[in-house]
Every structure is written in C-alpha cells, then in structure tokens.
KENUTI-82588 format. One record per residue (C-alpha): y, x, z; residue number from 1; residue in three letters. Coordinates in pm, 1 decimal. Example, Ala and Ser with C-alpha at 12.3 -4.5 7.8 and 13.67 -1.06 7.14 Angstrom:
! residues 2
y, x, z, resi, resn
-450.0, 1230.0, 780.0, 1, ALA
-106.0, 1367.0, 714.0, 2, SER
***
This chain:
! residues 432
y, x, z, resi, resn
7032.7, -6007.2, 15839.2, 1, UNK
7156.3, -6131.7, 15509.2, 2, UNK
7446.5, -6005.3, 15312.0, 3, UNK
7746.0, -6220.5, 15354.4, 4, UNK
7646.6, -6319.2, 15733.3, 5, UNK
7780.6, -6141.6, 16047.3, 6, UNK
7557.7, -6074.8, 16384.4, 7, UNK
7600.5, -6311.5, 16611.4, 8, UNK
7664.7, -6238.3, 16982.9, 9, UNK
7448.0, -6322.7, 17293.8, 10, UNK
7743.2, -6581.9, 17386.3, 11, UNK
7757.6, -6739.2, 17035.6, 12, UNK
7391.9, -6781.2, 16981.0, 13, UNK
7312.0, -6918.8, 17384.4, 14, UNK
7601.0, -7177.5, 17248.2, 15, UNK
7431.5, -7275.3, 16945.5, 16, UNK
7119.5, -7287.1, 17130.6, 17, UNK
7261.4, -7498.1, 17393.9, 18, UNK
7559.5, -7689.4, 17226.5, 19, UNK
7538.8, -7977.2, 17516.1, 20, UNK
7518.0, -7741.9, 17831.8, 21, UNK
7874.8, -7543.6, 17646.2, 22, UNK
8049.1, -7915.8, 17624.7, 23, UNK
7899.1, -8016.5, 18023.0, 24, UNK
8059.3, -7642.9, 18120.8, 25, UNK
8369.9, -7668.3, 17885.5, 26, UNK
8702.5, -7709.7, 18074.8, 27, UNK
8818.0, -8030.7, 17840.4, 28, UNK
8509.2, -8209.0, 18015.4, 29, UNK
8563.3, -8098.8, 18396.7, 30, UNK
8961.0, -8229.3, 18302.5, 31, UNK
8799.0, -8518.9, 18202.4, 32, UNK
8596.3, -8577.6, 18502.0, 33, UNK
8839.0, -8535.2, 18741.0, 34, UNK
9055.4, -8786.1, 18612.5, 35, UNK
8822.5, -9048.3, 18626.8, 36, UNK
8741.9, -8919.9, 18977.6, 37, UNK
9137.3, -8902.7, 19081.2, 38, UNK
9186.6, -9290.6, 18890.3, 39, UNK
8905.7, -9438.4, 19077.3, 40, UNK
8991.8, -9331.6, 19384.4, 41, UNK
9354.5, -9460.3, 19278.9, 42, UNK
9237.1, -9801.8, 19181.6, 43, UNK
9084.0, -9819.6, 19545.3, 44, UNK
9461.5, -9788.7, 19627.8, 45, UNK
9612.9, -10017.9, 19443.4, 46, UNK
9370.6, -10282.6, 19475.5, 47, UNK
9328.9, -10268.8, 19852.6, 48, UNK
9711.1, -10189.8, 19920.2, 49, UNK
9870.8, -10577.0, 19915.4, 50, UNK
9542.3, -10728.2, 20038.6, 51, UNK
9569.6, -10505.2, 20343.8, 52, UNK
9953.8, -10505.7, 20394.5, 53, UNK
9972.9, -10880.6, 20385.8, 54, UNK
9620.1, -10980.1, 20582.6, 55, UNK
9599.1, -10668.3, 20779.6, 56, UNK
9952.0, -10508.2, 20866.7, 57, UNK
10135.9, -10907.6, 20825.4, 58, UNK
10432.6, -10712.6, 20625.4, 59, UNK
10712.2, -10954.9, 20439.2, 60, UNK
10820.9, -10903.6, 20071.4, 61, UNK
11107.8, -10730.4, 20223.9, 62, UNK
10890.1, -10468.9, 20394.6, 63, UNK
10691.3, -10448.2, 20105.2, 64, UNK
10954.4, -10361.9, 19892.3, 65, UNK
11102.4, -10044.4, 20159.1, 66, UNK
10771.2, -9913.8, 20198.3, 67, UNK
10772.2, -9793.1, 19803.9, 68, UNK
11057.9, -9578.1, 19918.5, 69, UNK
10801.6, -9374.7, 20151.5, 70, UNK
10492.3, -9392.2, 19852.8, 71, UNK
10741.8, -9273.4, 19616.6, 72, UNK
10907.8, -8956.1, 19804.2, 73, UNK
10634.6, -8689.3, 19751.4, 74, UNK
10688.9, -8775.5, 19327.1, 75, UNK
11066.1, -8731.0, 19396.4, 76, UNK
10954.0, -8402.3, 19572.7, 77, UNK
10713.1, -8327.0, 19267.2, 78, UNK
10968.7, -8083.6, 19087.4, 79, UNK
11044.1, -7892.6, 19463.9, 80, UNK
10637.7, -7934.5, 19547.6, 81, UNK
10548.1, -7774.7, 19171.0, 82, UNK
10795.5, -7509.1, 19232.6, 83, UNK
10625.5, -7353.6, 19577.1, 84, UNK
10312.5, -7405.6, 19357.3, 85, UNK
10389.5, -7179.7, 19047.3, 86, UNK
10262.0, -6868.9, 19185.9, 87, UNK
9922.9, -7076.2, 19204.4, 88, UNK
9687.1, -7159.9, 18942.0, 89, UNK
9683.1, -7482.5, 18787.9, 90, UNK
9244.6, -7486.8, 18893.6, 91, UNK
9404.2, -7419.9, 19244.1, 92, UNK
9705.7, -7662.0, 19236.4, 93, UNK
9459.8, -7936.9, 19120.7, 94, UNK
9153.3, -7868.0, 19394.0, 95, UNK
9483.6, -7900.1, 19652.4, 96, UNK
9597.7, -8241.1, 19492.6, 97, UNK
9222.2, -8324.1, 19541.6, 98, UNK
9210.7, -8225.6, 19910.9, 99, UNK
9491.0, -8377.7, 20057.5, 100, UNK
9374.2, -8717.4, 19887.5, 101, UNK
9010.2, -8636.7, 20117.6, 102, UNK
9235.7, -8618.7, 20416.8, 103, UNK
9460.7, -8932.9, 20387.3, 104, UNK
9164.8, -9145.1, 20306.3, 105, UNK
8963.3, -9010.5, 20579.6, 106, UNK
9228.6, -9067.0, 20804.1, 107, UNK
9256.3, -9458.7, 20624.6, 108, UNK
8888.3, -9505.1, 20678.7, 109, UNK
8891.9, -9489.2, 21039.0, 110, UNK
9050.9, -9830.9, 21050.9, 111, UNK
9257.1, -9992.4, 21357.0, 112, UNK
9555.8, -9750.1, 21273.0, 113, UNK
9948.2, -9848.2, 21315.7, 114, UNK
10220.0, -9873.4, 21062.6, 115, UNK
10325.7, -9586.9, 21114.9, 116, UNK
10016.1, -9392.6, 21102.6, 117, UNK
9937.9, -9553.1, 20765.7, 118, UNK
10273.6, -9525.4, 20602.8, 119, UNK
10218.2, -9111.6, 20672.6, 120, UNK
9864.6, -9138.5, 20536.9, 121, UNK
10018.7, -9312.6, 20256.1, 122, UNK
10240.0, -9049.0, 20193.3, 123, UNK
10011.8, -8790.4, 20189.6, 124, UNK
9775.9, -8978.8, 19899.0, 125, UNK
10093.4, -9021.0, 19710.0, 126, UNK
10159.7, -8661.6, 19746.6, 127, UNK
9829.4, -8496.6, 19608.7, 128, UNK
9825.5, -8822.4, 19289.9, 129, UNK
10194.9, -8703.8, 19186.2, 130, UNK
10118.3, -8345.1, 19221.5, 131, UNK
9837.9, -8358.6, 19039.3, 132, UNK
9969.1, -8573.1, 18729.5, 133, UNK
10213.6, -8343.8, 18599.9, 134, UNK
9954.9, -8061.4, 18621.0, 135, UNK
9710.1, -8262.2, 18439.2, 136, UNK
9916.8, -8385.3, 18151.8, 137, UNK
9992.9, -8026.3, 18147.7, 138, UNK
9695.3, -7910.8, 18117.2, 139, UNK
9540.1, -8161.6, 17841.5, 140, UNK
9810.7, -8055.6, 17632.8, 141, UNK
9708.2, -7693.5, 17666.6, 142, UNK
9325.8, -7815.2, 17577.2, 143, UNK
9431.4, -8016.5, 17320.5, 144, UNK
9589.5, -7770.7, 17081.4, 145, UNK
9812.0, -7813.8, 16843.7, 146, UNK
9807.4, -8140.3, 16620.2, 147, UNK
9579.0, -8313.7, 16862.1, 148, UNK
9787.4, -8367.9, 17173.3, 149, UNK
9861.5, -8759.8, 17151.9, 150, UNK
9452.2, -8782.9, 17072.8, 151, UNK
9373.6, -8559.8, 17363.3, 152, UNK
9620.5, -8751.3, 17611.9, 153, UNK
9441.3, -9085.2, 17457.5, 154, UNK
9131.3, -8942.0, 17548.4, 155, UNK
9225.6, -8854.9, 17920.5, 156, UNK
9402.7, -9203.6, 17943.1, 157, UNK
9016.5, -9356.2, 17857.1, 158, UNK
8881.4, -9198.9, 18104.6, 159, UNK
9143.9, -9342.3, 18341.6, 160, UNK
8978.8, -9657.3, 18204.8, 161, UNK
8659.9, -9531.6, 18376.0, 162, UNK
8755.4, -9412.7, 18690.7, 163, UNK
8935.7, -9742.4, 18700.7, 164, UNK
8617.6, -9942.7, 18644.5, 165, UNK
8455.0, -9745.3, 18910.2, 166, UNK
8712.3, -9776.9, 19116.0, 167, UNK
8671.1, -10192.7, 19075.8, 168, UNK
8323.9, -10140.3, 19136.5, 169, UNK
8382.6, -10007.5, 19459.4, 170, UNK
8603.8, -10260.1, 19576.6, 171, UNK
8375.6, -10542.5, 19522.4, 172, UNK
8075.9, -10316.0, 19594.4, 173, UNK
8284.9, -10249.4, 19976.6, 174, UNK
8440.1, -10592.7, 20004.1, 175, UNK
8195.9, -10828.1, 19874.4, 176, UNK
7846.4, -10761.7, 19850.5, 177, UNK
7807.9, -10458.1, 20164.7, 178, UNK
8125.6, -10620.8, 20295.2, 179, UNK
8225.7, -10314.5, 20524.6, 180, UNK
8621.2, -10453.5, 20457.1, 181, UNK
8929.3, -10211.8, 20358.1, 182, UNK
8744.0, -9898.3, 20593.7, 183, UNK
8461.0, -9895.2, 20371.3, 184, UNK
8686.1, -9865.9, 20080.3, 185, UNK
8895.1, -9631.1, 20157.1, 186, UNK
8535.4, -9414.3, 20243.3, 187, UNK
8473.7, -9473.5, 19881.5, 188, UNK
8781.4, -9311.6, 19768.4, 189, UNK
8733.7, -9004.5, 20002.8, 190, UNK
8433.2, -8965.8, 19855.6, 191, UNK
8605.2, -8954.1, 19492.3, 192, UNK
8831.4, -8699.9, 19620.6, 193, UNK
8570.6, -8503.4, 19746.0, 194, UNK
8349.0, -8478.5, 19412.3, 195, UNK
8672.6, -8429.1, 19271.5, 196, UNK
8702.8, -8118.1, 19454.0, 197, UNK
8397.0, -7938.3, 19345.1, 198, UNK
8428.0, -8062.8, 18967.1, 199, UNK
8780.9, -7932.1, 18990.2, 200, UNK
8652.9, -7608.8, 19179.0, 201, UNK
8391.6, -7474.3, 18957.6, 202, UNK
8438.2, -7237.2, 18699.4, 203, UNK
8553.8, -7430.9, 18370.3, 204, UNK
8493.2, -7206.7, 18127.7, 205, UNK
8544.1, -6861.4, 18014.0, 206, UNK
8909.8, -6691.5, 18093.4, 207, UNK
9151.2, -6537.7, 17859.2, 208, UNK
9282.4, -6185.0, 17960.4, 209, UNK
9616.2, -6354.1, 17984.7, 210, UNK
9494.4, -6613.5, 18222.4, 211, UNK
9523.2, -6395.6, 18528.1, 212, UNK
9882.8, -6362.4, 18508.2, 213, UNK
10001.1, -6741.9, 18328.7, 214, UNK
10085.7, -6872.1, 18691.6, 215, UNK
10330.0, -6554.3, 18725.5, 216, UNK
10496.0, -6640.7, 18443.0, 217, UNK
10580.6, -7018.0, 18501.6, 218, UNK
10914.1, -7077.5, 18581.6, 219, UNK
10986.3, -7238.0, 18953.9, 220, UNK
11257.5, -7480.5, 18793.2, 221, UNK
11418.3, -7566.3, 18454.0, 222, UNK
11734.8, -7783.8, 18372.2, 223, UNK
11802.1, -7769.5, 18012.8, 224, UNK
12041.5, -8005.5, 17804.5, 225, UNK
11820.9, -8003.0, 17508.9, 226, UNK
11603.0, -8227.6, 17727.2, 227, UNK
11806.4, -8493.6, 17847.0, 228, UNK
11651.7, -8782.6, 17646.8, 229, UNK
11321.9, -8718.3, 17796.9, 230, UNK
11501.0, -8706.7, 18105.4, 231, UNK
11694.1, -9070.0, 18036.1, 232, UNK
11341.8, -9184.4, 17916.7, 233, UNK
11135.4, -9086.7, 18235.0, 234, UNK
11427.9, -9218.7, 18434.8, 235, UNK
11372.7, -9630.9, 18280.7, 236, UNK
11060.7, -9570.9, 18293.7, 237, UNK
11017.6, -9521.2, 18683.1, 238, UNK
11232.4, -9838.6, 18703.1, 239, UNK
11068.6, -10062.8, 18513.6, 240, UNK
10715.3, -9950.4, 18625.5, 241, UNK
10791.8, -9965.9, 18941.7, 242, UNK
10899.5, -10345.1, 18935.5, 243, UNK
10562.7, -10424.4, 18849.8, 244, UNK
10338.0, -10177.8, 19076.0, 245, UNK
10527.4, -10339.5, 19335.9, 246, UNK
10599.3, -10707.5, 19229.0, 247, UNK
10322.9, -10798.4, 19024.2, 248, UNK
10030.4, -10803.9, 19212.3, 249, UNK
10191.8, -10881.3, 19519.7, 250, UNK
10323.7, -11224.4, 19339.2, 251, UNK
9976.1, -11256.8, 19256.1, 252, UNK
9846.2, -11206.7, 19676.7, 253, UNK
10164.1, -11408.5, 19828.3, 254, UNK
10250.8, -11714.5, 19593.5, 255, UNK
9825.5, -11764.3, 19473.3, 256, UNK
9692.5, -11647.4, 19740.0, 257, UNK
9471.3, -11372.6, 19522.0, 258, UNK
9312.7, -11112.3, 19735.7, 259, UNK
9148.9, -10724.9, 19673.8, 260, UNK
8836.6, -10821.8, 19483.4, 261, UNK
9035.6, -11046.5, 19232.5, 262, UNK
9286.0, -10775.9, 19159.4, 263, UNK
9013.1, -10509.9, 19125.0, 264, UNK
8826.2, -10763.0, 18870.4, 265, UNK
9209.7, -10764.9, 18647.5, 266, UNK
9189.3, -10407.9, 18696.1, 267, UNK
8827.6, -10349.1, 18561.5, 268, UNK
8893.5, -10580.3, 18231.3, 269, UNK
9248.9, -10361.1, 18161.8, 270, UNK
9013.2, -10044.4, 18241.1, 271, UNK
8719.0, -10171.8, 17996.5, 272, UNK
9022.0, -10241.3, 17712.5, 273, UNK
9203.6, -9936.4, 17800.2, 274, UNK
8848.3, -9719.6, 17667.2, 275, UNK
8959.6, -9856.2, 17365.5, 276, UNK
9318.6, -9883.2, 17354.6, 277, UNK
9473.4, -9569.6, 17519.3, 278, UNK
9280.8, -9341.3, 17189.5, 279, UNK
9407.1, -9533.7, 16959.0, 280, UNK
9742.8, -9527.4, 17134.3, 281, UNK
9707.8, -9133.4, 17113.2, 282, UNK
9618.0, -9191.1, 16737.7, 283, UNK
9877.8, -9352.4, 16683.2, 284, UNK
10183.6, -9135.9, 16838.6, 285, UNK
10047.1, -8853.5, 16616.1, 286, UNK
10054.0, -9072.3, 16291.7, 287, UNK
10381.2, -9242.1, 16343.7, 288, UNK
10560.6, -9071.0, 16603.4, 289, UNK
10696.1, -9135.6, 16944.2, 290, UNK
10997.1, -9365.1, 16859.2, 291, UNK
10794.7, -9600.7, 16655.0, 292, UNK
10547.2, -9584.2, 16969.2, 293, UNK
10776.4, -9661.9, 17221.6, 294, UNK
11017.2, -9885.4, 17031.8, 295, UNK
10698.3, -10178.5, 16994.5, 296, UNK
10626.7, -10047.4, 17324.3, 297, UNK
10986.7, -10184.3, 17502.8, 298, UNK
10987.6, -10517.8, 17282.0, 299, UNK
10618.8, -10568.8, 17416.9, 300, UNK
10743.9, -10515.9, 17797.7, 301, UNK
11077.9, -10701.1, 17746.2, 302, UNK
10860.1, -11015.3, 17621.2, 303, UNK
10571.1, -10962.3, 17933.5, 304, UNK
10892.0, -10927.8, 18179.1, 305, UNK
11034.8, -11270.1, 18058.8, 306, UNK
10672.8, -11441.1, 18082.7, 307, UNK
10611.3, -11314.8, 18434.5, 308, UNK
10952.1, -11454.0, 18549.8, 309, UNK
10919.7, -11770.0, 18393.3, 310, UNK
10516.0, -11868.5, 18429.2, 311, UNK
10516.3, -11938.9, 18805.7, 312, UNK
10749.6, -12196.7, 18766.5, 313, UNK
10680.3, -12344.0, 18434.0, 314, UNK
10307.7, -12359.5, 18460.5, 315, UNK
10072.6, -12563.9, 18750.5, 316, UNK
9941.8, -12345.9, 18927.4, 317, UNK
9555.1, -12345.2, 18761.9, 318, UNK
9721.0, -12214.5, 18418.4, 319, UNK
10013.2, -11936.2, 18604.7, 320, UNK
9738.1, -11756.6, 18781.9, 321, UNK
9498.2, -11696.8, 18458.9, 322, UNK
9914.2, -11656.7, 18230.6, 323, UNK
9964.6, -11373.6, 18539.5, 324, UNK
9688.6, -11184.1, 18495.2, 325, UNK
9702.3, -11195.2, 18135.6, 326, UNK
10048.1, -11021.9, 18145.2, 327, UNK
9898.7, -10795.6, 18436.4, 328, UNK
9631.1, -10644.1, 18226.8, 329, UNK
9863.5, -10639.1, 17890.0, 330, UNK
10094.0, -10413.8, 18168.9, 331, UNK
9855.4, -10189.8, 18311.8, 332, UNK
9721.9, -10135.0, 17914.3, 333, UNK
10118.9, -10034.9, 17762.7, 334, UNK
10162.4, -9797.9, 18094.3, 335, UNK
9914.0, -9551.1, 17896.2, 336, UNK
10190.2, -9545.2, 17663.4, 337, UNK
10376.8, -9304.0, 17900.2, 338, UNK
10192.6, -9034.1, 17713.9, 339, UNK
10409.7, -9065.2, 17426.3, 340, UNK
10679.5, -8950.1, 17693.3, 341, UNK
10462.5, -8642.9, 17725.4, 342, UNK
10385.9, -8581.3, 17349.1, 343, UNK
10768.3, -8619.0, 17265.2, 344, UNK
10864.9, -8314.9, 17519.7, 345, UNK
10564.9, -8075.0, 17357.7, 346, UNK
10783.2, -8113.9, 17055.6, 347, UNK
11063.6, -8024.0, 17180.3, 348, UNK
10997.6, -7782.7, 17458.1, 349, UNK
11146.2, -7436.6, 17426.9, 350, UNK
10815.3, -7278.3, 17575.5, 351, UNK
10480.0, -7382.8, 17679.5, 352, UNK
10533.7, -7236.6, 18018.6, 353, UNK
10804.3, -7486.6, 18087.8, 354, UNK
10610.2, -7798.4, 18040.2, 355, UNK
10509.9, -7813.8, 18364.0, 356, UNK
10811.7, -7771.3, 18568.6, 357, UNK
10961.7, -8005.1, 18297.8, 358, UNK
10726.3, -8271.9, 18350.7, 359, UNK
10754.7, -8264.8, 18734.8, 360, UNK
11170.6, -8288.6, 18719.3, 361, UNK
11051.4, -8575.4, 18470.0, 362, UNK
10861.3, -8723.8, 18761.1, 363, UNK
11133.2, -8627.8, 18994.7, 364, UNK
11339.3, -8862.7, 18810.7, 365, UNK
11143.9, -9125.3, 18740.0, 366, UNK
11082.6, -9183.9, 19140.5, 367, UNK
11441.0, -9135.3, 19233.6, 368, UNK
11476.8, -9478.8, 19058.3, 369, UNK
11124.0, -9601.5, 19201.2, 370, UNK
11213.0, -9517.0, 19558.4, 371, UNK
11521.8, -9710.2, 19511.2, 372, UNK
11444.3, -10029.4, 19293.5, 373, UNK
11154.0, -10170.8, 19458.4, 374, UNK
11417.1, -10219.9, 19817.3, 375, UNK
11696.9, -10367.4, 19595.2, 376, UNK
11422.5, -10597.0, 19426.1, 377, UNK
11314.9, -10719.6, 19743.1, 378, UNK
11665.9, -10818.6, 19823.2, 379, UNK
11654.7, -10976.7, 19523.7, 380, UNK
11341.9, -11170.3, 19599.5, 381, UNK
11435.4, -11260.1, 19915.7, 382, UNK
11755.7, -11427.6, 19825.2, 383, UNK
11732.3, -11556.3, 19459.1, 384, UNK
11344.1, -11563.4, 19391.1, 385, UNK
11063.0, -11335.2, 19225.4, 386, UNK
11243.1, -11510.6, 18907.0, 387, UNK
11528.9, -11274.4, 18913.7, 388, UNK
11314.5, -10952.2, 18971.3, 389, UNK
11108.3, -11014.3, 18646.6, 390, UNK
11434.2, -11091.8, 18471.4, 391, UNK
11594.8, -10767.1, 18613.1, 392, UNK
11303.4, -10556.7, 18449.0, 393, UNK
11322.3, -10725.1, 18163.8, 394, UNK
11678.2, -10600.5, 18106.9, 395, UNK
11579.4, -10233.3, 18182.8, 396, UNK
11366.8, -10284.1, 17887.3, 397, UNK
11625.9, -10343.2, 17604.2, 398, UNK
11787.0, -10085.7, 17778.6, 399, UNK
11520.5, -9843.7, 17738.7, 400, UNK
11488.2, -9979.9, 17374.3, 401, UNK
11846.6, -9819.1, 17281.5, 402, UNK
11723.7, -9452.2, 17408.5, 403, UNK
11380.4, -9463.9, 17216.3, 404, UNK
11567.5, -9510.4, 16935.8, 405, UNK
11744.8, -9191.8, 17011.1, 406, UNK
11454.5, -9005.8, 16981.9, 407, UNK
11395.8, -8795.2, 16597.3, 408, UNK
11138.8, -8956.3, 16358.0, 409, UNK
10903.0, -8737.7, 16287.4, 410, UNK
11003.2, -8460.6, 15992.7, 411, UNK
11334.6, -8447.3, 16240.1, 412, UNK
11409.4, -8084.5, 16206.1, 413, UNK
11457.9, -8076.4, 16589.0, 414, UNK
11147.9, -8158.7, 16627.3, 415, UNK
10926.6, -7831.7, 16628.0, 416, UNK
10569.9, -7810.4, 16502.4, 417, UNK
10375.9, -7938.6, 16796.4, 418, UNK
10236.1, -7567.5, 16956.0, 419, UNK
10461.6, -7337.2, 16740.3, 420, UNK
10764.4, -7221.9, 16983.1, 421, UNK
11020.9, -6995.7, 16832.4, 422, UNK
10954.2, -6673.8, 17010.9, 423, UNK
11347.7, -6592.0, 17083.6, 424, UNK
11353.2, -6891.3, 17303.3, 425, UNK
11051.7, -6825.0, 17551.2, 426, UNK
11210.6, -6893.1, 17866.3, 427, UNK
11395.2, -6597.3, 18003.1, 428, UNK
11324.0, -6639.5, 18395.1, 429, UNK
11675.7, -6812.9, 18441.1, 430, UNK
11871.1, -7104.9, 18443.3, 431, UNK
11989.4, -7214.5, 18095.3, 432, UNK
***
C-alpha cells in the first residue's frame, strides 16, 4: 500500500470489481423496474377500459362518467390507506400495492363477469396504483438526494415511458396478432404485477442502522398551513386530469369509432417521446424552478383544452381523428409534469418523514375533485355536448395558472435547500 491511499474493504473492492452487478442490485434500479412494471400493467388499463365498457359492458357516456367515482375512491382513501400503512415499510407497502393489482386482474382475466363484479375489481386495481404512487414518488426523492430530485423524478417518469410501451405491446400483442380479446390482456397485466412483486420483494440494497425503525417514525397524518398551495395545486390538478382520463379517449371510442389497439398505438408514441421528454422536464424544474415549470405548463393545457373542444366540430372527420390524438399524446406527455408538484413540496416540507403522508392527503385531494367532476361532466355531455366539457377544463386551467404563480421563484427564502430541514421543525408526532 502506498502512502496517501487508504485499504479498501471487501465491499468496496467486490464493487469496483463488479460496478454493473452493484447498479443491477442498487435500490434506484429495482425503483426503476417496478415502475415500468406497475405503468405497463396500467397502460393495459387504460387502453382496454373504454374499448371494453362500450363493446363489452354497452355503458352510456353517462355511466361512464359515474363509474370514475368508484376508480377514484381508493386515491381519496390514499391519505386513510397510507396511514394504517405507516407502521409498514415502504419495500412492504409497495410488494402490497403490487399484490392486490395480481388479484384484480386475475379476477378480470377470467372474463364473462357482471358490472358489478368488475366495478369491485376495478376498485381494487385502483387501490394498489394510488397506494403505490405516493410511496414511490416518495421514495425517488429519498434516492435522489439532494439537488437531483426533479432529475431523479424525470428519470422514473421515462421509465413510465417504458412500461407504457410495453404495456402497448401487449395490447396489440393480446388483441391483434394472438387475438385472445380483453381476457388475454388483462393476463398480461397480472403477469406485470406479479414480476413486480419479486423485483419489489428482493433485497435492494444494503440497510442503514436507521432503516429498521424509519417506518416507526412516519407520522399517520399531517395537516399543516404552510402547505396549502400544494394542496390548492394537487386539488386543479385532479380536476383537470381527470376530464381527460375520462373524456378524451372515450371521445376518441364513441364519436370515431377508435378501439383498444388504436389507443394503445397513441399511447406507445407519447411513451417513446416521454423517454425523452419527462428528463428533460426533471432538468428543467431544477434549473428554473417549479413556477416557471408549471406556469408554460397551464398555458400549454389551456390551449390543448380549447383544441379538443373545438376539432370535432371544425374539422371532417379524416383530419379531427389524427388533430385528437395529437392533443392526446401532447396530454399524456405534460401529465409528467405533475412531478414538479412533488419537487415543489421537498422544498418546502418541514421533515422528510412527512412527505409521504403529505403526498397521499395531496392525492386525497386531488380525487375528491376526480370522483366528482367526471359525473358532472357527463351531465354536461349529455345535455350540451363533449364541446362544453373541453371548454370546462380549459377554464380550470387559467385557474390553476393564478396559483402557480403563487408559488416562490427559486432563491425565495421560503424555499429551503432541497434535503436540508431545519432540525427544530422535525415533526413532533402531533397535529400542527
């Protein structure tokens, strides 16, 4: 040994030895890998969803609308759910979110159901993907460290690209070519969930001494008034996204006639995009800050909003269909820009351990509004045309463009150092 160099451990020296078999085990990777697992089985979802309500269940717009208020309860359960969860770990909370999403599609695969056994299947999907998005949000964070959150969250939202694309290439691998029809997709999914379970399951890398006890020490609840802005934010955002999970593709299946393969193929170009856009997105929020982020972000969906309402009747038919799909994929790429939601709370959360139960009364929020739109937008379907439902979410955008601008530019001195938390306010086990 040389002066001027230090021994190196068994650990450090089987890492430098092996530097790709340390990134395969490390727990950013695994993180990684289960969200394209928990995406792709999602895209299944969302592709297959108003294909098989309209062709296979014979639902109206009307129905169509209600039934969000069932898919949307277990996220307005999410703060209550996370809460039972805290004394569990977040590996543990995760392999459950994986597990119930095995059982609902295994239930979904066996085809020939009733309504009313797929509305509780339905449920029980929604309830393991809202559970587990708070957690992992959460959890990249963590990973991330602290000046690279945005990049980090970019990163994740990429590989929500790919389990996107796989999930399109199990539609049309299901539907069109082995053509086993929606019971051979939903399979598909299950099996996502179930490799999702063991990648989630394994050990992901080596354990701090603190680690045993972090789940003890995560609040059940937290209400503060410092974070009502994020609050307001996550609120407008529920509404507005849930306009267009609901009313966008199925304008696409009722008034063109578009089925499951089609909207898997829109899916698969926003997922091939989004391995592009979503890290520079993340690049972006930590350059310029959330505010500038969001504000281009609301002028961008305010703009798509007004196009959607006005292309089905100012176009023929052969130019609204390609218009629609344009605006659908330009939609499914600016949801990634939720993140920025995210990233704007890490700077000004009072601790690290409230994060989580923070981000699920976020998502609590947010579908409160999304169990409630998508009935009232059906009404307003029904009686005054899919016109007035674009126009509606079009207004919840400038709306949501005065609160972004609420939020500090960066340098704001209530904005904290991303990671740093002043030690007298670590959360004291209470209410504030």
């Amino acid at each position: 040994m040389t002066a001027g160099t230090s021994p190196k451990t068994p650990e450090v020296a089987n890492l430098l030895q092996s530097p790709l078999r340390a990134y395969i085990r490390s727990p950013l990777l695994r993180l990684l890998l289960a969200v394209a697992l928990m995406n792709a089985a999602g895209n299944v979802f969302s592709s297959v969803l108003p294909d098989y309500l309209h062709n296979a269940l014979h639902v109206s717009g009307e129905v169509r609308g209600a039934l969000e208020f069932p898919r949307e309860l277990p996220g307005f359960l999410q703060v209550f759910a996370l809460g039972l969860l805290a004394g569990m770990s977040t590996q543990g909370a995760i392999v459950l979110s994986f597990f119930m999403g095995l059982v609902a599609f295994a239930g979904l695969s066996l085809g020939g159901i009733s309504f009313t056994a797929f509305v509780v299947l339905m449920m029980l999907w929604s309830a393991g993907m809202h559970f587990y998005t708070p957690l992992r949000d959460a959890l990249a964070m963590e990973l991330a460290g602290p000046s690279r959150r945005g990049r980090v969250l970019g990163d994740t939202g990429a590989f929500r690209s790919v389990g996107l694309m796989i999930g399109t290439g199990l539609v049309w691998l299901s539907m069109s070519l082995m053509r086993t029809g929606y019971t051979g997709a939903f399979a598909a999914a299950g099996a996502c969930m179930l490799l999702g379970i063991f990648v989630s399951a394994g050990r992901s890398g080596p354990r701090s001494a603190s680690d045993g006890n972090r789940a003890a020490r995560r609040p059940r609840f937290v209400f503060r008034r410092q974070y009502r802005l994020y609050y307001t934010l996550a609120t407008l955002f529920g509404a507005r996204k849930q306009i267009f999970l609901t009313f966008a593709p199925w304008l696409l299946v009722s008034a063109f006639g578009q089925r499951a393969p089609q909207l898997a193929a829109a899916m698969a170009v926003s997922a091939v995009l989004g391995l592009f856009s979503k890290p520079m997105f993340g690049n972006l929020i930590d350059k310029y800050g959330e505010r500038t982020v969001l504000t281009g972000e609301s002028i961008l969906v305010f703009l798509l909003c007004l196009g959607y309402a006005a292309a089905p009747g100012a176009l023929p038919a052969s130019a609204a269909v390609p218009a629609l799909y344009g605006l659908y994929v330009l939609d499914e790429l600016l949801f990634s820009l939720s993140m920025a939601r995210s990233t704007y709370l890490s700077r000004i959360v009072l601790s690290q351990g409230e994060m989580v139960p923070t981000l699920g009364l976020g998502g609590t929020m947010d579908h409160a509004v999304s169990m409630l739109i998508p009935g009232a937008a059906g009404l307003l379907w029904a009686g005054v045309g899919p016109w007035a439902v674009f126009v509606l979410a079009a207004v919840l955008a400038m709306v949501n463009l005065v609160f972004v601008r609420m939020i500090p530019a960066p340098g704001d001195p209530r904005l904290h150092p991303p990671g740093q938390v002043p030690r007298s306010t670590e959360f004291d086990g209470g209410l504030p």
